[in-house]
C-alpha positions as a Python dict, from the first residue, in 0.01 Angstrom:
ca = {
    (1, 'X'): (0, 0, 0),
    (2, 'X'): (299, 134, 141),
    (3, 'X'): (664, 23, 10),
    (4, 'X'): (875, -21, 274),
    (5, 'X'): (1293, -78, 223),
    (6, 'X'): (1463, -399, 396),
    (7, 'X'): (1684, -326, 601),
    (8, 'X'): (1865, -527, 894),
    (9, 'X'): (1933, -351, 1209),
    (10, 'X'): (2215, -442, 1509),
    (11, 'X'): (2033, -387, 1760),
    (12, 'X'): (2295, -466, 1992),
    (13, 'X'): (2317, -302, 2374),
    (14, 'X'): (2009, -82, 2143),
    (15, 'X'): (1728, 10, 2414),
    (16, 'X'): (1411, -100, 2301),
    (17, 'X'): (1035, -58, 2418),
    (18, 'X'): (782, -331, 2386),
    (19, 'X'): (453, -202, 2554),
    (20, 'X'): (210, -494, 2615),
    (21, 'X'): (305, -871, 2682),
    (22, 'X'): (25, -1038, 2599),
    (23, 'X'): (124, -1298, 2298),
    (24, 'X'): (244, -1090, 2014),
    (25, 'X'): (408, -840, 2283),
    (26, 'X'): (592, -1188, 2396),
    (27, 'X'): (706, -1259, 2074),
    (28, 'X'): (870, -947, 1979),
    (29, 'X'): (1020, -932, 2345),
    (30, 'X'): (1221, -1287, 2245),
    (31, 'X'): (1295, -1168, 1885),
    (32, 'X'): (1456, -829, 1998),
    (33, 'X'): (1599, -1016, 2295),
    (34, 'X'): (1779, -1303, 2084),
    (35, 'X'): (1910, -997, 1849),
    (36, 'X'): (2080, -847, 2143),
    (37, 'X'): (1901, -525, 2213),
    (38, 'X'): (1828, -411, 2549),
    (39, 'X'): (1471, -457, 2581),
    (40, 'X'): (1216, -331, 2843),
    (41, 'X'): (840, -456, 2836),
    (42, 'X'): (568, -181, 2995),
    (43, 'X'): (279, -389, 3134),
    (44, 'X'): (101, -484, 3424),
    (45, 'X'): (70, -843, 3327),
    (46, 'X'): (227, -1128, 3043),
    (47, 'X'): (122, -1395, 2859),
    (48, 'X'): (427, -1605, 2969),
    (49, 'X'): (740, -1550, 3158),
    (50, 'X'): (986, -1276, 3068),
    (51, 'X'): (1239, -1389, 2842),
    (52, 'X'): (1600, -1360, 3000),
    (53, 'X'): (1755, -1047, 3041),
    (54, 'X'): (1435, -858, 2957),
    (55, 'X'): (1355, -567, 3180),
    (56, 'X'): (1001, -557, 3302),
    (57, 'X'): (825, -303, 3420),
    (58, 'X'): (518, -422, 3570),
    (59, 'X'): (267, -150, 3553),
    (60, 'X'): (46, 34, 3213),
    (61, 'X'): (216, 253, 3040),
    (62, 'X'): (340, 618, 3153),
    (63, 'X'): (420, 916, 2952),
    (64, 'X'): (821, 946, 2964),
    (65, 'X'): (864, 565, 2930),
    (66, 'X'): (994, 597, 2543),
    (67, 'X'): (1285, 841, 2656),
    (68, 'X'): (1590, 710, 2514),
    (69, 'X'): (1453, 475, 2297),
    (70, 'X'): (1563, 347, 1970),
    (71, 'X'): (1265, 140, 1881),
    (72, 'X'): (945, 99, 2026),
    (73, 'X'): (682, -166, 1969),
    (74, 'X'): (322, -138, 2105),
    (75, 'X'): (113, -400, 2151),
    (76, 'X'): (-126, -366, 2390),
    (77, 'X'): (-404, -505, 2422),
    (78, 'X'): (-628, -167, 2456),
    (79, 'X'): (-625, 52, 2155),
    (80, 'X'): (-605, 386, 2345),
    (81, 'X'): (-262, 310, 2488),
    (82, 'X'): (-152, 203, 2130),
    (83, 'X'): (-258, 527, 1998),
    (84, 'X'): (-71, 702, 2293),
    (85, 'X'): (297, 495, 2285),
    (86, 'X'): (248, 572, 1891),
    (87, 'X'): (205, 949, 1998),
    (88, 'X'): (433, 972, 2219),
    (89, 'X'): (685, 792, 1970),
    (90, 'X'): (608, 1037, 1691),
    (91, 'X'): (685, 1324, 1905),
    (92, 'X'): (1032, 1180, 2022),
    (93, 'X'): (1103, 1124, 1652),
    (94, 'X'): (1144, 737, 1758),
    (95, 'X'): (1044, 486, 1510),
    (96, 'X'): (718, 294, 1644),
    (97, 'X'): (600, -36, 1508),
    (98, 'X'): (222, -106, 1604),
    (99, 'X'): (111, -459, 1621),
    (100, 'X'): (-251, -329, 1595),
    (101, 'X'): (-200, -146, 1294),
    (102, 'X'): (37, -168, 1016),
    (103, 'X'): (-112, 146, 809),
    (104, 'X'): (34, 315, 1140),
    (105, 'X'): (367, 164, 1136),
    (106, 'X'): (727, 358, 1123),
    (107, 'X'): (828, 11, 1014),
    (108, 'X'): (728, -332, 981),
    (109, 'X'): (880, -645, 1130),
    (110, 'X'): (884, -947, 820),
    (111, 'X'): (801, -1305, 908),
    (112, 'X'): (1178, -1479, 1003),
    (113, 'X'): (1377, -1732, 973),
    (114, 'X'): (1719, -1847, 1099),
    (115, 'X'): (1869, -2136, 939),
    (116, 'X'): (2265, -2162, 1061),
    (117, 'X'): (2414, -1857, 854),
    (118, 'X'): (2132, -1738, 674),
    (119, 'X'): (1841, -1539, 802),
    (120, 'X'): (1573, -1493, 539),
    (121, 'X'): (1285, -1245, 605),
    (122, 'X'): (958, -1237, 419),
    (123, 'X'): (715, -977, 420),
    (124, 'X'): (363, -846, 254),
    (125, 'X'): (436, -465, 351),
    (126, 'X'): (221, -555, 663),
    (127, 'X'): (-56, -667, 477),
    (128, 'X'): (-92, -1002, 508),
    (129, 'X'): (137, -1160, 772),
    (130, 'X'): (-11, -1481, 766),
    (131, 'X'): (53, -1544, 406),
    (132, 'X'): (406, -1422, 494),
    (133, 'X'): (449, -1688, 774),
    (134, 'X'): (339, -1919, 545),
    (135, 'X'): (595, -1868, 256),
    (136, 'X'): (839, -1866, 579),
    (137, 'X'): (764, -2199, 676),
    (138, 'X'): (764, -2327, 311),
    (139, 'X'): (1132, -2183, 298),
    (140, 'X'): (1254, -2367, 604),
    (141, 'X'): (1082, -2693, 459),
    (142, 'X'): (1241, -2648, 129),
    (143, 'X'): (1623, -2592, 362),
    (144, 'X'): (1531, -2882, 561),
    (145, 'X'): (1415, -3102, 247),
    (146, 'X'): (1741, -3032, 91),
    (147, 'X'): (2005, -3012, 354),
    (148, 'X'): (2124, -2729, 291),
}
């Protein structure tokens, strides 16, 4: 298993790629958006409608759409053009997060939570996220439970 080092990231006016909007695409779209970074989703089709202030770009995925990047996030639904964003990432020396694949990831994204001030993230290293959301939602009920 890989260690990976927690960091938090201003993403602010930071240009991000998601590639793919299907549910998990949608999701990180409204995370990075809510953290202020300057998202654009690549795909010909979403689950749901764009959050606000997301750019969309409503076709598949073309080589030259990471240029400029500081992240990129694939998560498409076809493995191919997650092993070509990640590609084309690695060549542009832009980290890549793959939602298909965490043994392929530059860097993981932890399960989240924002409670007024404090924003706790929890994390397996990518291996098991649903154990992480778990622990996530036992923190908020444990916040909640206490008023704090």
């Amino acid at each position: 298993m890989k260690v990976y080092y927690p960091i938090f990231v201003d993403l602010t006016s930071k240009p991000v790629i998601v590639v793919g909007a299907g549910k998990v695409g949608m999701r990180k779209s409204r995370g990075l958006a809510e953290a202020g970074a300057s998202v654009t989703v690549v795909s010909p089709d979403a689950a749901e409608p764009m959050p606000e202030g997301v750019r969309w770009l409503r076709r598949g995925f073309q080589p030259g759409d990471l240029k400029g990047a500081f992240l990129v996030f694939t998560a498409a639904n076809e493995k191919a053009v997650n092993d070509q964003v990640r590609d084309e990432a690695a060549a542009l020396g832009i980290p890549c997060n793959s939602a298909d694949d965490a043994d392929l990831c530059d860097f993981i994204v932890p399960a989240r939570l924002r409670h007024d001030d404090l924003q706790i993230a929890v994390s397996t290293g990518g291996q098991n996220p649903g154990r992480a959301a778990a622990v996530r939602d036992r923190i908020r009920e444990f916040l909640s439970k206490q008023g704090i």
